[in-house]
C-alpha positions in Angstrom: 121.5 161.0 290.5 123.4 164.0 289.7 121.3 166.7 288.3 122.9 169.8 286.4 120.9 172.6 286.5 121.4 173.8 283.2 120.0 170.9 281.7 117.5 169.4 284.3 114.9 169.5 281.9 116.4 167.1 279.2 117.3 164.9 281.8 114.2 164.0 284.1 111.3 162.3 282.9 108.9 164.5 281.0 105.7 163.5 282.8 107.5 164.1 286.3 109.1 167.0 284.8 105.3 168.5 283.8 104.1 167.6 287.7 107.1 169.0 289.3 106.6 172.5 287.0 102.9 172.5 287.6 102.8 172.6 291.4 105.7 175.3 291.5 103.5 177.6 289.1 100.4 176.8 291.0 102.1 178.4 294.4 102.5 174.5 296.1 106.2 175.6 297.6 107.3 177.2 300.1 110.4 179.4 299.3 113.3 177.6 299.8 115.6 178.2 302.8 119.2 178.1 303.0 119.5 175.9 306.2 123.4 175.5 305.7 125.5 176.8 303.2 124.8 174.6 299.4 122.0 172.8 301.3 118.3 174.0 300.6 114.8 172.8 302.6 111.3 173.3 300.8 108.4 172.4 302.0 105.5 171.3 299.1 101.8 171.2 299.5 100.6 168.0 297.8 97.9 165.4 299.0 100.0 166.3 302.1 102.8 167.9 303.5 106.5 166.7 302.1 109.9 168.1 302.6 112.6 168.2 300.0 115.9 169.0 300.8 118.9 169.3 298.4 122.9 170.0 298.3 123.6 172.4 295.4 127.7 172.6 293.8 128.6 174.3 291.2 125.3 174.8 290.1 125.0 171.0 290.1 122.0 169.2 292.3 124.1 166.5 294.3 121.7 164.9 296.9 118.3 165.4 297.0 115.7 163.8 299.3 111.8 163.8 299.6 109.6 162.5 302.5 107.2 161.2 300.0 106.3 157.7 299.3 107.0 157.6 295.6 109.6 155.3 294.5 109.0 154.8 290.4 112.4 156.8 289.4 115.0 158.4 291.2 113.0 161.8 291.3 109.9 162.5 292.4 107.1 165.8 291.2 107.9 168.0 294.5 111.7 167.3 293.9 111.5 168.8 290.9 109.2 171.2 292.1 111.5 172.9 294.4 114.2 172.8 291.6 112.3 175.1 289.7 111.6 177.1 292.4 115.6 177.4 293.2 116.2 178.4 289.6 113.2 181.1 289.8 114.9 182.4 292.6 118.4 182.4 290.8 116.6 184.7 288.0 115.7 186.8 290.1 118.5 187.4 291.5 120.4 188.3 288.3 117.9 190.4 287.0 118.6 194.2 287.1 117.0 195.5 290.4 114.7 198.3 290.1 113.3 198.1 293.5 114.8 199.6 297.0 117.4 196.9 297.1 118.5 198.1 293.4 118.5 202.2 295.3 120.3 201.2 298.0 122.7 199.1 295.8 123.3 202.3 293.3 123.7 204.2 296.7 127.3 202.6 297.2 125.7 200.3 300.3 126.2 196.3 300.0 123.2 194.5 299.9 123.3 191.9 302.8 123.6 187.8 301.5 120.4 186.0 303.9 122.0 184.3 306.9 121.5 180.6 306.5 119.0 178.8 309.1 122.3 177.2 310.7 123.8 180.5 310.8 120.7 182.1 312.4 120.4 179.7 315.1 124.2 180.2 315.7 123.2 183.9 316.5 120.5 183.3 318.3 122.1 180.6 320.2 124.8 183.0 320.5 122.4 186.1 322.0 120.1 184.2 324.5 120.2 183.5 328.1 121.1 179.8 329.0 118.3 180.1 331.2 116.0 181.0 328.6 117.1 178.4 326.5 116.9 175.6 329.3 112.9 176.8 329.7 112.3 176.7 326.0 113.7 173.1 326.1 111.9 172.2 329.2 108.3 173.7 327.5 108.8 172.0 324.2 109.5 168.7 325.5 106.6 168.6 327.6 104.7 170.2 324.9 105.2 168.4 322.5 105.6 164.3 322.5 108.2 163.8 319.6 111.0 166.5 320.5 110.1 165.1 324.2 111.3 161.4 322.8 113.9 162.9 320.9 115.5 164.8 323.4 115.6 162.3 325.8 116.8 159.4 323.4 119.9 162.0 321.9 120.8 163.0 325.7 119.9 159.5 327.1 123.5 159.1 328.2 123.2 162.1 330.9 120.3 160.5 332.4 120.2 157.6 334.7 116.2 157.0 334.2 116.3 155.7 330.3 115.8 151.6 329.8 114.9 149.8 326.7 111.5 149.6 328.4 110.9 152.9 328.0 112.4 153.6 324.8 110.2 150.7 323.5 107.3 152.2 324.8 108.5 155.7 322.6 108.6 153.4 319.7 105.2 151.7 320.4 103.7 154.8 320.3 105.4 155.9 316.9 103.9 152.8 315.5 100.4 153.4 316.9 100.2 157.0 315.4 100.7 155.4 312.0 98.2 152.8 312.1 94.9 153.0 311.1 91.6 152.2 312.7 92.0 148.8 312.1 95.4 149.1 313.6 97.5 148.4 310.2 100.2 150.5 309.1 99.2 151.4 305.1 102.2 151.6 302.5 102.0 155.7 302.5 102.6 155.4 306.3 106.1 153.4 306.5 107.7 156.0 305.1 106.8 158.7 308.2 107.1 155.6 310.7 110.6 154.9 309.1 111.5 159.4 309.6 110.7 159.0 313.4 112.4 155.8 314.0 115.6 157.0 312.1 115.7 159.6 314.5 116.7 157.8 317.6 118.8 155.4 314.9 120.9 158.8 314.8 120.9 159.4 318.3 122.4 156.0 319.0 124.9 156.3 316.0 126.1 159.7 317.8 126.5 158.0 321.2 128.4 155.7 319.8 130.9 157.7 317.9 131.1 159.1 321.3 131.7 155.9 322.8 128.5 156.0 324.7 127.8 152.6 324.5 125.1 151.5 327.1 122.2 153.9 325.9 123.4 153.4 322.3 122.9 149.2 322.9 119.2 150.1 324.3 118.4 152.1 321.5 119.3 149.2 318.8 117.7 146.3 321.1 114.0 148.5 321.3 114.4 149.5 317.5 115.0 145.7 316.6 112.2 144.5 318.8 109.6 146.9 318.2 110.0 147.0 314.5 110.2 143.5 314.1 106.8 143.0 315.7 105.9 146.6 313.8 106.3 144.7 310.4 103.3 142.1 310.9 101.4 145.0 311.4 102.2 146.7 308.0 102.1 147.0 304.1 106.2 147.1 304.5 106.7 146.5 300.8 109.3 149.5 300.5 111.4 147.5 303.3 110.9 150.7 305.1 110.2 149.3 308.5 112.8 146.2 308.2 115.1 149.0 306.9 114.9 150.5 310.7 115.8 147.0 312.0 119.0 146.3 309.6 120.5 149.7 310.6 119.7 149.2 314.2 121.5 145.7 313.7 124.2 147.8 311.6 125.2 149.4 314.2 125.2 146.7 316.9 127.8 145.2 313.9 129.6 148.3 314.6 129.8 148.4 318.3 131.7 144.9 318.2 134.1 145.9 316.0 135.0 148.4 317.9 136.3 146.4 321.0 133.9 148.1 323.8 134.6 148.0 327.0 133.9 144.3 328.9 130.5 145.2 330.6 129.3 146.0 327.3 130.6 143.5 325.1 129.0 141.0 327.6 125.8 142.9 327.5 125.8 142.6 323.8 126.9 138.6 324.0 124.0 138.2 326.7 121.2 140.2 324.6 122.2 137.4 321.6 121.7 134.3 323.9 118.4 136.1 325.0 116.9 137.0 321.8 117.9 133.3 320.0 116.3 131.3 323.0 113.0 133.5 323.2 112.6 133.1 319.3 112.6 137.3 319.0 113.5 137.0 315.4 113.0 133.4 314.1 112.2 133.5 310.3 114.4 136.9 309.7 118.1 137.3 308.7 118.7 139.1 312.2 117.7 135.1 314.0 121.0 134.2 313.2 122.6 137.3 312.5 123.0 138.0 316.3 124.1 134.6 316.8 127.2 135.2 314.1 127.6 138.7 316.4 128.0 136.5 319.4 130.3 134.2 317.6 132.4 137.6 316.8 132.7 138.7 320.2 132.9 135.6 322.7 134.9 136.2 325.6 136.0 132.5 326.5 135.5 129.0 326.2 132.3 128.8 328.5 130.7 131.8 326.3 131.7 129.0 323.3 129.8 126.1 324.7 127.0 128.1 325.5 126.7 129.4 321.9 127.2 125.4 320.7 124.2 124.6 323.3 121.8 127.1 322.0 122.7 126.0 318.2 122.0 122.3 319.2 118.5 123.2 321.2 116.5 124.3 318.4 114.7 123.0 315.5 115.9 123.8 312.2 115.1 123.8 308.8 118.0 123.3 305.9 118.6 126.6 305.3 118.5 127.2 309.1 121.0 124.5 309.6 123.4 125.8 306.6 123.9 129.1 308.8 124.3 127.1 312.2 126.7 125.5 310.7 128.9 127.9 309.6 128.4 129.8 313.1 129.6 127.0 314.3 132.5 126.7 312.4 133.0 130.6 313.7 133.1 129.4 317.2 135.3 126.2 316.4 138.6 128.4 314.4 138.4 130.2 317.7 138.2 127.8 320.8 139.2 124.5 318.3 142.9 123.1 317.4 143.8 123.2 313.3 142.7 119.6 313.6 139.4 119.8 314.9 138.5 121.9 312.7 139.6 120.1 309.4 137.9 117.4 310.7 134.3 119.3 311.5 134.6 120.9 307.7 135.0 117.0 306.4 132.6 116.1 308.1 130.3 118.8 306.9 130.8 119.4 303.1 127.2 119.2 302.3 127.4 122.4 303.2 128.1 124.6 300.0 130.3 127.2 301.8 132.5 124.5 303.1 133.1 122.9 299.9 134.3 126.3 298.8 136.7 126.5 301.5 137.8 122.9 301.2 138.4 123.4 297.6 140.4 126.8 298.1 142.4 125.3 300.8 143.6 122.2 298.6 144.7 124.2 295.7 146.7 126.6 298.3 148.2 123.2 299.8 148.8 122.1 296.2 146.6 119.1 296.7 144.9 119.6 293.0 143.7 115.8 293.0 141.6 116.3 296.5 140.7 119.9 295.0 139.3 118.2 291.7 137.8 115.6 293.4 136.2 118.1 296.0 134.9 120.1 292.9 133.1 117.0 291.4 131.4 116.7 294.6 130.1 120.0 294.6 129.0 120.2 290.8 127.1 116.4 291.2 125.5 118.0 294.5 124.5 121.1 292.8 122.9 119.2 289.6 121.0 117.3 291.9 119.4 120.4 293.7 118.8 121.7 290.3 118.2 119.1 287.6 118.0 121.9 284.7 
């Protein structure tokens, strides 16, 4: 949502608008800080602690983000909070200066812009020892538990001592902070159990537009287990907690696109296998998500049978068996002659995405009498699954 700041007023919902106004008046936000040029952090005091942040253009609001739980509109109270605090500080700034600034100003002497935070770390960066800074790093990460996690997650691929094992553990611990005493995450805790996890979701996304793959693949597999098991424990209705899980999938998505190296692409093959035998995710989209990875990144023709023997050892249910099927298919147009493969989708139609392709492929082949027949099929089969 774009928000002019000319006209925020007429454009934000009068009730939020009257919440937003009332905790700037009433001294609820911190001033807000530059921390890169057109991008603005606040923090406000509510029940508890949120930050805004937002990207200002042209005096136009272009992104704007809260760490609060509220999802009924596209804007929350503190968000609109902090805008009135911005526009406050705007005033202020073109009002005529009678204090020392205004002196100095009438004295011929500029009156220095504040540096940005980005740009005052650059100078401090800039003017301290990198033996000072090494100690500060050293003292906060054993100070303090979450820039300890982070820092070693971000820099795990300079370190020889980081396994899923321990990452997990990181995460487990993330998840236990947010639980209460009966050990359930409540709804206005997903959200700050979502922040934390995102965190090393970024540190793998970084590693792997580096091509760091190995400690990026550890990252998604701990994120997808640990969250997974994290959402039995939770009030996820926001899809804050699965959220962590499709992005860590996401990016597993990404990492076989991108034709890794060998040891890697087997890693990832091998973690699939794994995590469809042990049942990791039964019930969820990923179950058979990772198996349609596999199916995207099989090396050979062993790799193939393999992926057809674990499809054939389990259980499933229809809808199960409508996916296998078409991961199947997957496999076959890869390892299968033309042939075989006409003859599997024949022998399948039931399935609805089958009779789609079969259908398409007739009318490309100009067969319109198998394609009409084909679509008779499918229209009887659908009015029997839904009478009405």
């Amino acid at each position: 949502m774009l928000i002019p700041l000319n006209q925020f007023e007429q454009i934000i919902d009068p009730t939020i608008l009257k919440r937003g106004l009332s905790y700037f008046k009433n001294g609820h936000v911190d001033e807000p800080e530059e921390i890169a040029p057109g991008e603005y952090e606040a923090m406000v005091s509510g029940t508890e602690q949120y930050t805004v942040r937002l990207t200002l253009k042209h005096n136009i609001v272009t992104e704007h983000d809260c760490d609060c739980p509220y999802d009924m509109g596209p804007v929350c109270k503190h968000i609109v909070a902090v805008i009135f605090a911005l526009l406050d500080d705007t005033l202020n700034e073109e009002k005529p200066k009678k204090s020392k600034r205004s002196t100095k100003k009438d004295s011929g002497k500029p009156v220095e812009k504040k540096q940005t935070v980005s740009q005052q770390i650059d100078v401090i960066l800039k003017n301290t020892s990198h033996e000072a800074l090494l100690n500060f790093i050293r003292e906060s990460a054993i100070q303090n538990q979450n820039f300890r996690n982070l820092f070693l997650s971000t820099f795990a691929s300079n370190s020889s001592g980081i396994s899923k094992e321990l990452i997990a553990k990181q995460l487990k611990t993330i998840v236990k902070s947010a639980c209460g005493r009966h050990g359930y995450i409540e709804w206005g805790n997903t959200s700050k159990v979502f922040r934390q996890i995102n965190q090393y979701i970024m540190a793998a996304q970084k590693q792997i537009s580096e091509h760091q793959y190995d400690h990026a693949l550890l990252i998604c597999f701990a994120v997808m287990e640990e969250m997974t098991k994290a959402i039995q424990l939770a009030d996820d209705s926001d899809g804050d907690i699965g959220g962590c899980v499709d992005l860590a999938f996401d990016l597993l998505a990404v990492i076989s696109s991108q034709t890794p190296p060998e040891h890697i692409r087997k890693q990832l093959f091998d973690y699939c296998i794994f995590a469809y035998n042990k049942g990791i995710y039964d019930g969820w989209d990923w179950h058979f998500g990772l198996m349609g990875l596999a199916s995207d990144i099989l090396g050979n023709a062993i790799e193939a049978e393999l992926l057809l023997t674990c499809l054939e050892k389990r259980p499933l249910s229809d809808f199960d068996k409508s996916s296998a099927e078409q991961i199947r298919l997957s496999i076959y147009k890869k390892t299968k002659s033309p042939q075989e493969v006409e003859k599997y989708i024949e022998a399948n139609l039931s399935n609805t995405e089958f009779g789609k392709d079969a259908i398409q492929k007739a009318i490309d082949n100009k067969l319109l009498d198998k394609a009409i027949s084909l679509a008779k099929k499918e229209l009887s089969k659908i009015k029997r699954q839904d009478p009405d």
